[in-house]
C-alpha positions as CSV (number, residue, x, y, z in Angstrom):
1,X,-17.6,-41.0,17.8
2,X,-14.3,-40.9,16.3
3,X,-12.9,-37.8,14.2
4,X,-11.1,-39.3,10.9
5,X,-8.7,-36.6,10.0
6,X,-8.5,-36.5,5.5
7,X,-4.9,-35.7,4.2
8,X,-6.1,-32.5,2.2
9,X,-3.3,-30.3,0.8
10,X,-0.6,-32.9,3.1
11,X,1.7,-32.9,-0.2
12,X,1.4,-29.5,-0.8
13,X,2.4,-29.0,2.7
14,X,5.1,-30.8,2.8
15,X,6.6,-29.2,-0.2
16,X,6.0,-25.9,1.0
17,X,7.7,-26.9,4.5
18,X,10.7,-27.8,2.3
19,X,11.0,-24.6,0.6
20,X,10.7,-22.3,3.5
21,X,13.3,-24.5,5.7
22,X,15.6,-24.4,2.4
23,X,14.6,-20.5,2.0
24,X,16.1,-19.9,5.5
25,X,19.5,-21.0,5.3
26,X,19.5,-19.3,1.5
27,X,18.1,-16.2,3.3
28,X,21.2,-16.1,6.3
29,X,24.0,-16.4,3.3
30,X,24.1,-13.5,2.0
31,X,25.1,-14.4,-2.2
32,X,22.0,-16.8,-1.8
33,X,19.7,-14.1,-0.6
34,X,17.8,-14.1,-4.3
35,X,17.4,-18.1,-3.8
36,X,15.9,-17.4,-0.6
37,X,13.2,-14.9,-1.7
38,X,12.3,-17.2,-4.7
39,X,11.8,-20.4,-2.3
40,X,10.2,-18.4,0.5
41,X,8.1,-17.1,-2.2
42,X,6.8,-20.1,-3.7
43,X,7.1,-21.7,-0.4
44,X,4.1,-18.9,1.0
45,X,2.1,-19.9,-2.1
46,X,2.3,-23.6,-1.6
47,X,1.4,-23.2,2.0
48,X,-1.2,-21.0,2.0
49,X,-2.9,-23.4,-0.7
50,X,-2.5,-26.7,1.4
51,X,-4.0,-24.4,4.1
52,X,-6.9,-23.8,2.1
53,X,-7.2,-27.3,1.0
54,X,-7.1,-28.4,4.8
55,X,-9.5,-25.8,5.4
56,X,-12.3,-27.6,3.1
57,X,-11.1,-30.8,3.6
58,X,-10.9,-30.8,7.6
59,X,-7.0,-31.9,7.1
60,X,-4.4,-31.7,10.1
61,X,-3.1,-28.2,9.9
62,X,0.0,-28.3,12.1
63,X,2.9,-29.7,9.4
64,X,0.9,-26.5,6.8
65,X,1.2,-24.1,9.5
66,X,4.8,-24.8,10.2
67,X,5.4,-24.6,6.4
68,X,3.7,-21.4,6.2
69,X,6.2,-20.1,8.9
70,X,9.2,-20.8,8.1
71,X,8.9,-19.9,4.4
72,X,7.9,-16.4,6.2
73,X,11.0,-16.5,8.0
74,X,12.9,-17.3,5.2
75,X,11.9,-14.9,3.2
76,X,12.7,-12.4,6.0
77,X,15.8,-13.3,6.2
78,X,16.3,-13.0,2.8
79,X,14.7,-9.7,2.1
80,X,17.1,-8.1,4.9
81,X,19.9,-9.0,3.1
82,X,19.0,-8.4,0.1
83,X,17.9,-4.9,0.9
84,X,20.9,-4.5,2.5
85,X,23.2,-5.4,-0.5
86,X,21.2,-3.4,-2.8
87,X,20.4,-0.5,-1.7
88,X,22.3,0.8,1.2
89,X,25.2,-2.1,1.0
90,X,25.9,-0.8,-2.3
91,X,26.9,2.6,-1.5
92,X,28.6,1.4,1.8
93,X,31.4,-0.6,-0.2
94,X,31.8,2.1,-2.6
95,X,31.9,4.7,-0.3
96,X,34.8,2.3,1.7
97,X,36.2,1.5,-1.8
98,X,36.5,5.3,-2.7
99,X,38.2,6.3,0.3
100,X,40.6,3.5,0.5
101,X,41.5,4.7,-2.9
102,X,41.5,8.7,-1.9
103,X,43.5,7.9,1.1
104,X,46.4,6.0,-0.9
105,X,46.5,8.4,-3.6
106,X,46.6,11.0,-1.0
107,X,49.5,9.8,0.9
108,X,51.4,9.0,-2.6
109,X,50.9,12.4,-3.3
110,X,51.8,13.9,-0.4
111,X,54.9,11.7,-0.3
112,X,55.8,13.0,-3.9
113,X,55.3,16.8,-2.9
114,X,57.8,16.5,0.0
115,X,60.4,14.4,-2.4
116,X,59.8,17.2,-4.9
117,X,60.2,20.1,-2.4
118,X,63.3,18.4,-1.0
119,X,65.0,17.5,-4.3
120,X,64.1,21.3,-4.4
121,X,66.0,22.5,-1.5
122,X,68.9,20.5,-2.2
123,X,69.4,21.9,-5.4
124,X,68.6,25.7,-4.5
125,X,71.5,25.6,-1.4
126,X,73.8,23.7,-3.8
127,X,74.2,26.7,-6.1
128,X,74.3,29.4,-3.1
129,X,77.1,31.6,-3.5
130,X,79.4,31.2,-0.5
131,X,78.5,34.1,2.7
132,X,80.4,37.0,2.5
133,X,82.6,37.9,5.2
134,X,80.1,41.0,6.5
135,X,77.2,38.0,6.8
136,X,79.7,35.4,8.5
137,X,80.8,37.8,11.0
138,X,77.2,38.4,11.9
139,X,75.8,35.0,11.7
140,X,78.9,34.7,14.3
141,X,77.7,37.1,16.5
142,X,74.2,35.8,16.5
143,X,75.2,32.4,17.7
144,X,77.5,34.0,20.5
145,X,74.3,36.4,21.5
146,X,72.0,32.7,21.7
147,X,74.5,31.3,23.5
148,X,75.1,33.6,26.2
149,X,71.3,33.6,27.0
């Protein structure tokens, strides 16, 4: 005797198999990610009805079980990222942001402080008296003392 297969929850299977392979591609890119939890999602839903349907109806249960899978995967996919961008992701960027901006305003101040210092120096030893002759003769002797070690 032949088995006659019915085509319970076949539409709702195929519909679910759409969502889930459209949740997977909206679950890798990561400014999709909410896309791919919604069709994953609704994708799980419409596959685990056909399922049931095909349950009570003795339907084919291969194209409903492949549904049900990838909308899982999808939605795995998607749920990675989006945890990623929202909780921890969040703070990384920030955290990058902040120090990119601590670094340069570090450096520009740093850079400042030695012009300032400089400008400083410059101005102090311009407006030194000139030695007398008691501190040239023993700046003298000090250079002959270095130079005879």
């Amino acid at each position: 005797m032949e088995e006659i297969k019915s085509n319970a929850g076949q539409g709702l299977g195929i519909a679910g198999l759409v969502l889930g392979i459209l949740a997977i591609p909206m679950g890798i890119i990561p400014c999709t990610f909410y896309l791919g939890i919604l069709f994953g999602i609704v994708g799980i839903v419409l596959s685990l009805v056909a399922l049931t349907q095909a349950n009570r109806g003795e339907g084919a249960k291969t194209l409903i079980i492949a549904a049900l899978i990838c909308s899982i995967v999808g939605l795995t996919l998607a749920s990675v990222w989006g945890f990623v961008f929202s909780h921890n992701g969040a703070q990384v960027v920030k955290e990058i942001i902040r120090e990119e901006m601590n670094r340069d305003d570090r450096s520009g101040d740093v850079e400042r402080g030695v012009r300032e210092v400089l400008k400083d120096l410059e101005e102090d030893t311009a407006t030194w008296p000139a030695p007398s002759p008691e501190m040239q003769e023993m700046t003298d002797s000090l250079q002959m003392l270095e130079e005879g070690e």
